[in-house]
Structures are given as structure tokens and as C-alpha cells.
BAKOLGU-919642 format. One record per residue (C-alpha): residue number from 0; residue in three letters; x, y, z. Coordinates in steps of 0.02 Angstrom, whole numbers, always signed. Example, Ala and Ser with C-alpha at 12.3 -4.5 7.8 and 13.67 -1.06 7.14 Angstrom:
<sites>
(0,ALA,(+615,-225,+390))
(1,SER,(+684,-53,+357))
</sites>
This chain:
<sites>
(0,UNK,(+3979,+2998,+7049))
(1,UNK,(+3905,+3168,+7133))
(2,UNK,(+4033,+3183,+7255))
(3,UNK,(+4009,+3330,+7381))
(4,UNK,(+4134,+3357,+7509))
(5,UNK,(+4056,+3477,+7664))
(6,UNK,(+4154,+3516,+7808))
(7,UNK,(+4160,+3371,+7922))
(8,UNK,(+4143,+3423,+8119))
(9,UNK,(+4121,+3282,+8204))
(10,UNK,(+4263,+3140,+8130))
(11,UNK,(+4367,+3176,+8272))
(12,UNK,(+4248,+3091,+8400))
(13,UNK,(+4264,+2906,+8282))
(14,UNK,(+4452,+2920,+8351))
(15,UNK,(+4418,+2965,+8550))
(16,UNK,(+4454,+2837,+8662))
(17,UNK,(+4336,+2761,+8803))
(18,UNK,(+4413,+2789,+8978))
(19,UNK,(+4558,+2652,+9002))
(20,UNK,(+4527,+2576,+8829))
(21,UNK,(+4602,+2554,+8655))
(22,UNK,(+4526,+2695,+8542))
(23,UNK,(+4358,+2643,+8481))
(24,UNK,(+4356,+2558,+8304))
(25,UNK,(+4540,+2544,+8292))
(26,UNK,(+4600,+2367,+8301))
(27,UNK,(+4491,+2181,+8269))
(28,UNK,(+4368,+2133,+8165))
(29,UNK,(+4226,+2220,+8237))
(30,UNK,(+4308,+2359,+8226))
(31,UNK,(+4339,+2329,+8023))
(32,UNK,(+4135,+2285,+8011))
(33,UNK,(+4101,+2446,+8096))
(34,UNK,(+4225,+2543,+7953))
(35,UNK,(+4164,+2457,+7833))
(36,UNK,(+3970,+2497,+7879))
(37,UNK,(+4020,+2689,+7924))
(38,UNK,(+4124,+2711,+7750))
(39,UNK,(+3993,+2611,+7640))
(40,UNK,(+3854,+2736,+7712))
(41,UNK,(+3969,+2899,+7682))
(42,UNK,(+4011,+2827,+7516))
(43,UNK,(+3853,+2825,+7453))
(44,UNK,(+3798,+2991,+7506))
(45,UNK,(+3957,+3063,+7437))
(46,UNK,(+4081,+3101,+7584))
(47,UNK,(+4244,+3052,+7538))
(48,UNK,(+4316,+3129,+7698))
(49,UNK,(+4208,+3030,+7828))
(50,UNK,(+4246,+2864,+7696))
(51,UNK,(+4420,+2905,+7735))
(52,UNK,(+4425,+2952,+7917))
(53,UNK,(+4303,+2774,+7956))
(54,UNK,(+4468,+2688,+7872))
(55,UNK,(+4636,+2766,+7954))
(56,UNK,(+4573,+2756,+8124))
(57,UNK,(+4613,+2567,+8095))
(58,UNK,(+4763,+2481,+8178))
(59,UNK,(+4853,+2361,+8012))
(60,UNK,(+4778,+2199,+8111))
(61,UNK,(+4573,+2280,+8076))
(62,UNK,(+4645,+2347,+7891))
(63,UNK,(+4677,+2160,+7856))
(64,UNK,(+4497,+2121,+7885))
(65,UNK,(+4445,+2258,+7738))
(66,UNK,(+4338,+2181,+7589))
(67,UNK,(+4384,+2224,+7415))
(68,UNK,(+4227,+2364,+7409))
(69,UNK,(+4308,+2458,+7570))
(70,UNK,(+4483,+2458,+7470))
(71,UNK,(+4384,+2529,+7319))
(72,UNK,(+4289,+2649,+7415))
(73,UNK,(+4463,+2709,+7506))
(74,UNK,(+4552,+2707,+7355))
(75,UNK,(+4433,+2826,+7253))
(76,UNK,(+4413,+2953,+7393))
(77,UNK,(+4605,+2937,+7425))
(78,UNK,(+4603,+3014,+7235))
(79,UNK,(+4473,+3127,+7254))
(80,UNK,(+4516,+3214,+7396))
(81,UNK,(+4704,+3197,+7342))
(82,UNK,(+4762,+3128,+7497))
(83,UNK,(+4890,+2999,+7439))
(84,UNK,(+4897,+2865,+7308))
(85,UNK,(+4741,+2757,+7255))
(86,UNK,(+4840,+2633,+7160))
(87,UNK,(+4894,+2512,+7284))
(88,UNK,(+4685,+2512,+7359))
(89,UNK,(+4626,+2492,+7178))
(90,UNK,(+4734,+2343,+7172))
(91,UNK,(+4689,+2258,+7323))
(92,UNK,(+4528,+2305,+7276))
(93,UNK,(+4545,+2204,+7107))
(94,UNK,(+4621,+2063,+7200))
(95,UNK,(+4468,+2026,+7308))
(96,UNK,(+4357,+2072,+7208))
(97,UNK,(+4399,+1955,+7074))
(98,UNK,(+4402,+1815,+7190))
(99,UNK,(+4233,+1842,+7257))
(100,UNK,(+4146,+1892,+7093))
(101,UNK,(+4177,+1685,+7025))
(102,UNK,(+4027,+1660,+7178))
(103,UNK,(+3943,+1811,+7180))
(104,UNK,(+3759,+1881,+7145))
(105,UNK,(+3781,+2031,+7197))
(106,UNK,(+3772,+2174,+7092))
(107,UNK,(+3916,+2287,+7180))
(108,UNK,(+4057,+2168,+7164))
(109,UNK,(+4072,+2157,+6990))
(110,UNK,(+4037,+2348,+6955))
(111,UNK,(+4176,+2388,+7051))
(112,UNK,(+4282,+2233,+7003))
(113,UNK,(+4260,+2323,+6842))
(114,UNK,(+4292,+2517,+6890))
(115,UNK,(+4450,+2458,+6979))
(116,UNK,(+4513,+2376,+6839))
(117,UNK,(+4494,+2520,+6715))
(118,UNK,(+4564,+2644,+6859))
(119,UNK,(+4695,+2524,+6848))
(120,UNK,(+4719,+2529,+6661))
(121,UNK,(+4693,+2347,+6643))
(122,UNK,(+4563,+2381,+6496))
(123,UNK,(+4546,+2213,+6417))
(124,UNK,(+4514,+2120,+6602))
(125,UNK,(+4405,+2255,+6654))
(126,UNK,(+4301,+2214,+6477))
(127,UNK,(+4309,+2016,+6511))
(128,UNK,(+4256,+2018,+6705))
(129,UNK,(+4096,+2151,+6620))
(130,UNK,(+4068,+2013,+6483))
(131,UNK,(+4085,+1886,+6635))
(132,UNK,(+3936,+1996,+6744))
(133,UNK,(+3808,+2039,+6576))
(134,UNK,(+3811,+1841,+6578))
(135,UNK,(+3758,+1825,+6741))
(136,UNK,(+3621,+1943,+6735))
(137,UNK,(+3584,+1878,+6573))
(138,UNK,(+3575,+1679,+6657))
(139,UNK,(+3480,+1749,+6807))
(140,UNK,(+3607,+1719,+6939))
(141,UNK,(+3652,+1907,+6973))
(142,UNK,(+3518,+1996,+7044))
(143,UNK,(+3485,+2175,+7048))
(144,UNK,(+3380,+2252,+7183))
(145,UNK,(+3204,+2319,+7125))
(146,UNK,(+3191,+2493,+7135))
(147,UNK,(+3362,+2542,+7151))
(148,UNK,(+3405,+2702,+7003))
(149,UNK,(+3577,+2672,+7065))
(150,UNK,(+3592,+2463,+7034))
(151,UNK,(+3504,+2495,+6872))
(152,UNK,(+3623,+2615,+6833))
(153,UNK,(+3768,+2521,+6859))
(154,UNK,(+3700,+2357,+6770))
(155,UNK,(+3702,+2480,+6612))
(156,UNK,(+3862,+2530,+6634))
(157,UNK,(+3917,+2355,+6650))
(158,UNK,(+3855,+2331,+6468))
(159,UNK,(+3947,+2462,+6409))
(160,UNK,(+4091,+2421,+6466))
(161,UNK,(+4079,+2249,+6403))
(162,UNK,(+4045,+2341,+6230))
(163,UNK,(+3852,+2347,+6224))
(164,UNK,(+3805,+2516,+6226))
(165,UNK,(+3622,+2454,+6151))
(166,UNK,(+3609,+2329,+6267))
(167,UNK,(+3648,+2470,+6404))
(168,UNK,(+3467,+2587,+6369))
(169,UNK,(+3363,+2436,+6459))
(170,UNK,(+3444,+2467,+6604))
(171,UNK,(+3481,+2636,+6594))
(172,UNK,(+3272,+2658,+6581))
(173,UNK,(+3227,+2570,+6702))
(174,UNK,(+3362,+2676,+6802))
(175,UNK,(+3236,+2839,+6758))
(176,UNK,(+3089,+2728,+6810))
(177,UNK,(+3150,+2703,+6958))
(178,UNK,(+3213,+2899,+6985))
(179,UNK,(+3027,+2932,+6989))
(180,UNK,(+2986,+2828,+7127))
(181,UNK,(+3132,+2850,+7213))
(182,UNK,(+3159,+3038,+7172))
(183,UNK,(+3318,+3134,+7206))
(184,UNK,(+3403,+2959,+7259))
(185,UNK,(+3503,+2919,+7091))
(186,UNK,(+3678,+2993,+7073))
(187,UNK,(+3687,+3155,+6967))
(188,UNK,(+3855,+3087,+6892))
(189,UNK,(+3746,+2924,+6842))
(190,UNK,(+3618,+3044,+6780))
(191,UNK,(+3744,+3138,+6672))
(192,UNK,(+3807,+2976,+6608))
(193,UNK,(+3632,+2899,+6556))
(194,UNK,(+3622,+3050,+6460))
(195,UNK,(+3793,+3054,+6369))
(196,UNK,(+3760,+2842,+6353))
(197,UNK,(+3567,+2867,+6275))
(198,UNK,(+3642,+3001,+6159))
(199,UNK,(+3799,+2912,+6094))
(200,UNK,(+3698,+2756,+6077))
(201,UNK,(+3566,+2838,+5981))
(202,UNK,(+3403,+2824,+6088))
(203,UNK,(+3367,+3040,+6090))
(204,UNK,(+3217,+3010,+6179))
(205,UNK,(+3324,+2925,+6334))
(206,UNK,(+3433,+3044,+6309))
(207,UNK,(+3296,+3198,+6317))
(208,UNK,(+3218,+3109,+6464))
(209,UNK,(+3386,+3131,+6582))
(210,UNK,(+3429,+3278,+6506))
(211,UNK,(+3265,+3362,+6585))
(212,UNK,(+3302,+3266,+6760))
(213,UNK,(+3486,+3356,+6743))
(214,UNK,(+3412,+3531,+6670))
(215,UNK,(+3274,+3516,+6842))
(216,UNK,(+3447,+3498,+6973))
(217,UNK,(+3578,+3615,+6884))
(218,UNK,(+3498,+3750,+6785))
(219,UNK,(+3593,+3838,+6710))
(220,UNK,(+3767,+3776,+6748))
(221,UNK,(+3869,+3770,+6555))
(222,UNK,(+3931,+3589,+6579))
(223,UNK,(+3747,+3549,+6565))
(224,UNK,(+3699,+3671,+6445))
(225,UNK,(+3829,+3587,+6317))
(226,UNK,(+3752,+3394,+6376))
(227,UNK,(+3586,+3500,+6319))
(228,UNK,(+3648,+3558,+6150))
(229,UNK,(+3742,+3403,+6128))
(230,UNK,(+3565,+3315,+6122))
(231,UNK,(+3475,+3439,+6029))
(232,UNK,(+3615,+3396,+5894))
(233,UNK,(+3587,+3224,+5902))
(234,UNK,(+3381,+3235,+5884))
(235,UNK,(+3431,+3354,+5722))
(236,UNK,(+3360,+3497,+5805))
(237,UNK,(+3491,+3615,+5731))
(238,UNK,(+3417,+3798,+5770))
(239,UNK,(+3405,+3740,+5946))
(240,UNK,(+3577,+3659,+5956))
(241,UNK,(+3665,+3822,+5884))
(242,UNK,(+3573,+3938,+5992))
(243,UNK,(+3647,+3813,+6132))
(244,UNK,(+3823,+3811,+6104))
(245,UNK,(+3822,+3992,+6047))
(246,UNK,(+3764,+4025,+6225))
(247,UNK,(+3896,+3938,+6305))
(248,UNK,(+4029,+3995,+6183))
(249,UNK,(+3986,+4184,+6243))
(250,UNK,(+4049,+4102,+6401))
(251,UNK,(+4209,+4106,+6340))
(252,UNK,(+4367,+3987,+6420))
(253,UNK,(+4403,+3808,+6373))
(254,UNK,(+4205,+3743,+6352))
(255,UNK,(+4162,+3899,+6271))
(256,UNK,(+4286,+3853,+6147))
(257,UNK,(+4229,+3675,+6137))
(258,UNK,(+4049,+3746,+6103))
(259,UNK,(+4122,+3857,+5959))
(260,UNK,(+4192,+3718,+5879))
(261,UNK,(+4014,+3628,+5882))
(262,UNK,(+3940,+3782,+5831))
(263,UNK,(+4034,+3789,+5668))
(264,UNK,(+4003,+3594,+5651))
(265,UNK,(+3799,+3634,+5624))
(266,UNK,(+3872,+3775,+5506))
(267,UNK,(+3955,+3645,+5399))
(268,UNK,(+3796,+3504,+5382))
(269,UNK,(+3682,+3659,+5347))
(270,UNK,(+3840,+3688,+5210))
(271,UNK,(+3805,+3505,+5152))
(272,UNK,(+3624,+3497,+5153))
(273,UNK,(+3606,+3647,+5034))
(274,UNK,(+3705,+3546,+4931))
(275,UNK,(+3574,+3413,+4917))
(276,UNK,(+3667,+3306,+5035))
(277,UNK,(+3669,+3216,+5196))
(278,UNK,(+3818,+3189,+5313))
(279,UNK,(+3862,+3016,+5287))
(280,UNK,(+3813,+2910,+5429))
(281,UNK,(+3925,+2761,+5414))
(282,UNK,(+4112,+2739,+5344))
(283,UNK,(+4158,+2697,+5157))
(284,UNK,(+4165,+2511,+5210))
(285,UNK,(+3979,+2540,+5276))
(286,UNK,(+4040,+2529,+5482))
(287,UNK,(+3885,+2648,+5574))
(288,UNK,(+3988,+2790,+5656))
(289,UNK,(+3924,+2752,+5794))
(290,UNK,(+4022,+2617,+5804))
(291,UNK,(+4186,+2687,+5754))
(292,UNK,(+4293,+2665,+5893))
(293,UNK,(+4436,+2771,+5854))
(294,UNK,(+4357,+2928,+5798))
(295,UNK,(+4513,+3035,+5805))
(296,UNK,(+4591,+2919,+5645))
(297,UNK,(+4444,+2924,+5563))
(298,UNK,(+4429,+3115,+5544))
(299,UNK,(+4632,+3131,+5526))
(300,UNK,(+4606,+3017,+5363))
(301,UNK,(+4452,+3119,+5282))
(302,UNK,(+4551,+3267,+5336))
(303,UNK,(+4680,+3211,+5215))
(304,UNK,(+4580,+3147,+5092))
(305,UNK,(+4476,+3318,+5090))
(306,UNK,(+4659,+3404,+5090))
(307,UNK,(+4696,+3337,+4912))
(308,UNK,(+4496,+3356,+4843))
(309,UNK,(+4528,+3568,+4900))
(310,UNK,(+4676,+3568,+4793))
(311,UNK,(+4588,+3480,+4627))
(312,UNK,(+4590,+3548,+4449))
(313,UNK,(+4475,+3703,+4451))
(314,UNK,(+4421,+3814,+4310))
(315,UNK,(+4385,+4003,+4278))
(316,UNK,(+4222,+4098,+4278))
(317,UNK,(+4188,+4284,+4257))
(318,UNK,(+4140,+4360,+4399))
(319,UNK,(+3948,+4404,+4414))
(320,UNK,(+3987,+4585,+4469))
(321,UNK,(+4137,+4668,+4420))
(322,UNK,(+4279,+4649,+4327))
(323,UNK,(+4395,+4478,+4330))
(324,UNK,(+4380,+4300,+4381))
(325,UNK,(+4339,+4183,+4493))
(326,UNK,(+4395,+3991,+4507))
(327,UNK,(+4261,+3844,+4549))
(328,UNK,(+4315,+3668,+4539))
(329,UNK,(+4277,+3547,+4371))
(330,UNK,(+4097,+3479,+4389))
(331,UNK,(+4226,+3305,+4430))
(332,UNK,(+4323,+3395,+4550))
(333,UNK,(+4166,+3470,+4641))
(334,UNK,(+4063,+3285,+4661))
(335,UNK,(+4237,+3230,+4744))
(336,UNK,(+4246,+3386,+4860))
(337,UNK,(+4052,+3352,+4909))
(338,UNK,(+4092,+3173,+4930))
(339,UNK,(+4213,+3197,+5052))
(340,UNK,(+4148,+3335,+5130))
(341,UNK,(+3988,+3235,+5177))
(342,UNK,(+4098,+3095,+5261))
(343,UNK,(+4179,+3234,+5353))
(344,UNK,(+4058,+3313,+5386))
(345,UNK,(+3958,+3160,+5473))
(346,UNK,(+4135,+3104,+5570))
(347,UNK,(+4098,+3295,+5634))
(348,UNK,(+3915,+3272,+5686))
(349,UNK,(+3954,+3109,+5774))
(350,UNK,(+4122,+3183,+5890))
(351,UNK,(+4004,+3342,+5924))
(352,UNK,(+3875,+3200,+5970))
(353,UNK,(+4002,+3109,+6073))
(354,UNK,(+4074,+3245,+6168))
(355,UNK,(+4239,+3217,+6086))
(356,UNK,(+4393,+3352,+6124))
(357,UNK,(+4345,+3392,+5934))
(358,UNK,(+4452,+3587,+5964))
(359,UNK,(+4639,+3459,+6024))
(360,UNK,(+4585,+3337,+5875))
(361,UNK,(+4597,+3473,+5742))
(362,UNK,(+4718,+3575,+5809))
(363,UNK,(+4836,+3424,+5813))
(364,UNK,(+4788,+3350,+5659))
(365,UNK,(+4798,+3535,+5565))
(366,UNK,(+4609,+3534,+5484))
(367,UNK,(+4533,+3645,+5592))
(368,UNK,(+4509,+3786,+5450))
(369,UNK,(+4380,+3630,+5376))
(370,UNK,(+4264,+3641,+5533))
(371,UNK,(+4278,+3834,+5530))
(372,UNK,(+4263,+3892,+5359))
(373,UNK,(+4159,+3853,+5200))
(374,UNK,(+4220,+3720,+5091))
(375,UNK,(+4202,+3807,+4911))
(376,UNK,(+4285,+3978,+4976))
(377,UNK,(+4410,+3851,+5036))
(378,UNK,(+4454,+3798,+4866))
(379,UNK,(+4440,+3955,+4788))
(380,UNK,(+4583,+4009,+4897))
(381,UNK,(+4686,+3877,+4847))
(382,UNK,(+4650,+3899,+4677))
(383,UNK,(+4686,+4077,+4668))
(384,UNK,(+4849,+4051,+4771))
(385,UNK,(+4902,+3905,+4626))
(386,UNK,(+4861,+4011,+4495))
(387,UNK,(+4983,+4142,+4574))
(388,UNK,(+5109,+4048,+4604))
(389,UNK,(+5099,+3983,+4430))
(390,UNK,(+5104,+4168,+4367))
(391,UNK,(+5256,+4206,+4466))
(392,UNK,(+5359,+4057,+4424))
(393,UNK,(+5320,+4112,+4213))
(394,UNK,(+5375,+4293,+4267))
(395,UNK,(+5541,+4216,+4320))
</sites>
């Protein structure tokens, strides 16, 4: 969410105590409504420290009365602002959430039956109770307010965490319709996320659509200029893309390195396509990437796989100009290198797509010169090295 935290002046006064009485909003369930009302409001506009100070002016008695959104609403700030631990909120929060989401329409309580089960690492129950809600909505027994960007929002998230991240761009549009009604009201962080969700799912023109709502309320900042280039990639707009992460990599630090990484990723389809081929689009076994769930694996494996086709049989040439050789692979060895390189190369497209920590991925898995450098210079390298080492072993 778009969380901003200004100096709060006036929390003191929720905690001053009428003349001979208890302090105001401490103790009873009134006083756990009135919390409950304060936080939800200062929630929703973003102020973690007024969510929090509504909250411990409560005597244990009034913190009894607390519904499972107040414990998620204290237990998110409580992380934000770093003022304690979340955990034991996020599980009270799951607790009475869950109960209440078997009866309940309302939107609210299963999105954040859901967020506190992921928060809570529970992965597969937060996926089930998301299932459980896209069935509702589905049935027509959860409702979702009319002209609410943030409720339409959420209902897309919901089916993406249940694992429909098509099913997600109904809602998430009708989120944007709603913006334009209701303009300035829906959540930057649910803005950024439409984007990032459009992209990854493959609707560009979604994806284009928040992207311009983002580029009109942060110009300029990187974060969004790499969102930007990350969806100029995915509508193939590759000039524009470069010229993107380029200007963020001038940047420098950790996203300017990111962007470098994606920079040389355009470098290596233009390297396929003048090859007279496409970066694959789907796995061996003909799974979309798109729907490749672990990524990471996926590239580690071509990475080994284009690790043996660089070191295949290769055979000598004169040079063009000057004296000497050179080494190019064996018309087999090349259509194996290309083959490879194009799954690669499309694993490549989709974690720039995604966002992916593509710069820890290759670092970790050791193929980062394949992102950075051509693929035939490459081999030549390795040929020429083999062919030394192969001349020094018949010196011996």
C-alpha cells in the first residue's frame, strides 16, 4: 500500500483524560468500536502511527473486543513503523478472520484473511481461503462495492493469489475504471501492482494504461522508470526499453545494476533475431513461460545446457583480414548453440518482464558472462583456449 507516515501532533489528546474519569477510549467496548473506527480511517489514508496510537491507548479488557481487521491493521503498521513484532497480530488476525470469512460477503475479510496468511508464511492456506473467496464472487454471494478502485483492486489480487493471474485483469480494469471516476482515491502501491500483474500476465495494454496513471504521480522517480521499461519490454518496444534501463543504469547503485542487466538482455534477443530467430516463448515440454513458476531453475538448467553447446566441436577458418585463424562452431554445433540460446534467451525476456532479481540469479548460478556478452565470441574463446591447451599438453 502507499503508506505515508507525517508527523502526528495531535495523538496525544486520544490519551487525555476527562476531569475525574478513566482516560477516554481506554477500557469497554465502546471504547474498542471507537479504535476500531479511528484506526480503520487512518489505515486507509495511510497513517500507521495514528492506526497504532487509536490501539495502545486500550486497557487488555477493550483489546479483547478487537476484530480480526483491527489485529491486521495493528499488525502491519506494527511492521512498518518497526515498533515491535507483527506476528502474534497477524495471527490473531488469521484466527478471526477465518472464522468470520465461512459467513461473510464482505470483500475485506477475506483479502486480509489472505494477506495475513502469506505474512504468516502459511502459503498453501492463504491460496485455499483465495480459491474459497474467487468462488464466492464467482456464486454471487461476495459483493464488492461499485465504484471502489480499491475493492476492485483487491478482488484481483485475490485471483492471483488463488493462481489466476488472467482471471485477475477483469478486476484489475475495472479498478482503472473506477480511478477515473474516483480520481486520486486508489492506492499507488495497488497501482504499481496492476501494472507489474497486467505485464506478467500479458495484457500490455493494462499494463500501459497504469503505467501512465503511475508516470502522472511519480515522474521521474527510477523505481518507476524501470516498471516503465519493464513494459516497454514486454509490448516488444525494444529501442524504447533500452533507452529506459540505460537511463536508470546511469543511476548507478543496486537498480542501476538491475537495469544493466536488462539492458544487456534486449542486447542478447536483438543477438537472436539477427539470427533468424525468436526467443522461445514456452519450455521444451511446450509450458508458456509465463507460467513457469520457478524461473530461477529454469534459467540455471539452460545455463547448463548452453555451458556444454559453448564448448562443442568447432572448426578453423582463415581470418578475413590478416594473417591466422579463427574458430566457429560445426554447422551441427552452431544449430545447437542457437537452439539453446533462443530458450535462454526467452527465460531472459520473461525474468526482465517479471521483475525478477535476474543480477543474484546469475551471479549465483555463474552464467552471468551469457546475459553480458555475445554468444559466438563466447565460443570462440573457448575454442581458442582448447586449442591451447591442446598445444601445450603436445609440447610436453
Amino acid at each position: 500500500m502507499d503508506l505515508r507516515f507525517p508527523p502526528v501532533l495531535a495523538l496525544a489528546l486520544l490519551a487525555v483524560p476527562a476531569a475525574g474519569s478513566a482516560p477516554a477510549g481506554t477500557g469497554g467496548p465502546d471504547a474498542a468500536l471507537a479504535a476500531m473506527s479511528r484506526a480503520a480511517e487512518s489505515y486507509e489514508a495511510g497513517r500507521c502511527a495514528e492506526v497504532l496510537a487509536a490501539f495502545e491507548t486500550l486497557d487488555e479488557a477493550a483489546r479483547a473486543g478487537l476484530d480480526g481487521l483491527a489485529h491486521y491493521r495493528w499488525g502491519y503498521c506494527t511492521g512498518a513503523l518497526r515498533r515491535g513484532d507483527p506476528v502474534p497480530h497477524y495471527r490473531e488476525a488469521a484466527r478471526l478472520l477465518s472464522a468470520a470469512a465461512g459467513t461473510s460477503q464482505d470483500l475485506g475479510t477475506h483479502f486480509y484473511l489472505v494477506n495475513a496468511l502469506l505474512n504468516l508464511g502459511r502459503a498453501d492456506e492463504a491460496a485455499a481461503a483465495a480459491r474459497r473467496a474467487v468462488a464466492l464472487w464467482k456464486s454471487g454471494r461476495l459483493t464488492v462495492p461499485q465504484g471502489r478502485p480499491n475493492a476492485w483492486f483487491r478482488l484481483g489480487k485475490l485471483f492471483r493469489d488463488a493462481g489466476d493471474a488472467k482471471g485477475a485483469l477483469d478486476p484489475f480494469r475495472r479498478a482503472l475504471d473506477a480511478e477515473v471516476t474516483h480520481a486520486g482515491t486508489l492506492r499507488t502501491a495497488y497501482l504499481e501492482r496492476i501494472a507489474d500483474g497486467a505485464r506478467q500476465a500479458g495484457d500490455v495494454a493494462l499494463a500501459e494504461r497504469a503505467q501512465s496513471l503511475l508516470d502522472a504521480r511519480r515522474p521521474g522517480d527510477p523505481k518507476n522508470l524501470v516498471r516503465r521499461a519493464r513494459t516497454l519490454l514486454a509490448a516488444d518496444k525494444l529501442d524504447e526499453a533500452q533507452a529506459a534501463f540505460d537511463a536508470v543504469r546511469r543511476r548507478g547503485g543496486d537498480l542501476g545494476m538491475a537495469a544493466q542487466y536488462a539492458s544487456s538482455v534486449i542486447d542478447r534477443i536483438r543477438e537472436v533475431r539477427k539470427e533468424g530467430l525468436e526467443p522461445a516463448t514456452a519450455l521444451a515440454d511446450g509450458t508458456p513461460l509465463a507460467e513457469v513458476t520457478d524461473l530461477a531453475a529454469a534459467l540455471r538448467d539452460a545455463a547448463g545446457r548452453a555451458s556444454q553447446a559453448l564448448a562443442g566441436p568447432a572448426e578453423e577458418r582463415r581470418r578475413r583480414k590478416g594473417e591466422g585463424v579463427r574458430f566457429v562452431p560445426t554447422p551441427a554445433a552452431k544449430a545447437e548453440l542457437l537452439l539453446v540460446q533462443a530458450e535462454f534467451v526467452g527465460l531472459l525476456r520473461e525474468a526482465a518482464v517479471r521483475g525478477a532479481p535476474l543480477r543474484e540469479w546469475a551471479v549465483q548460478g555463474g552464467y552471468a558472462p551469457l546475459i553480458h556478452h555475445r554468444w559466438i565470441k563466447l565460443f570462440r574463446q573457448r575454442a581458442e583456449q582448447a586449442a591451447a591447451t591442446a598445444g601445450e599438453k603436445q609440447g610436453e
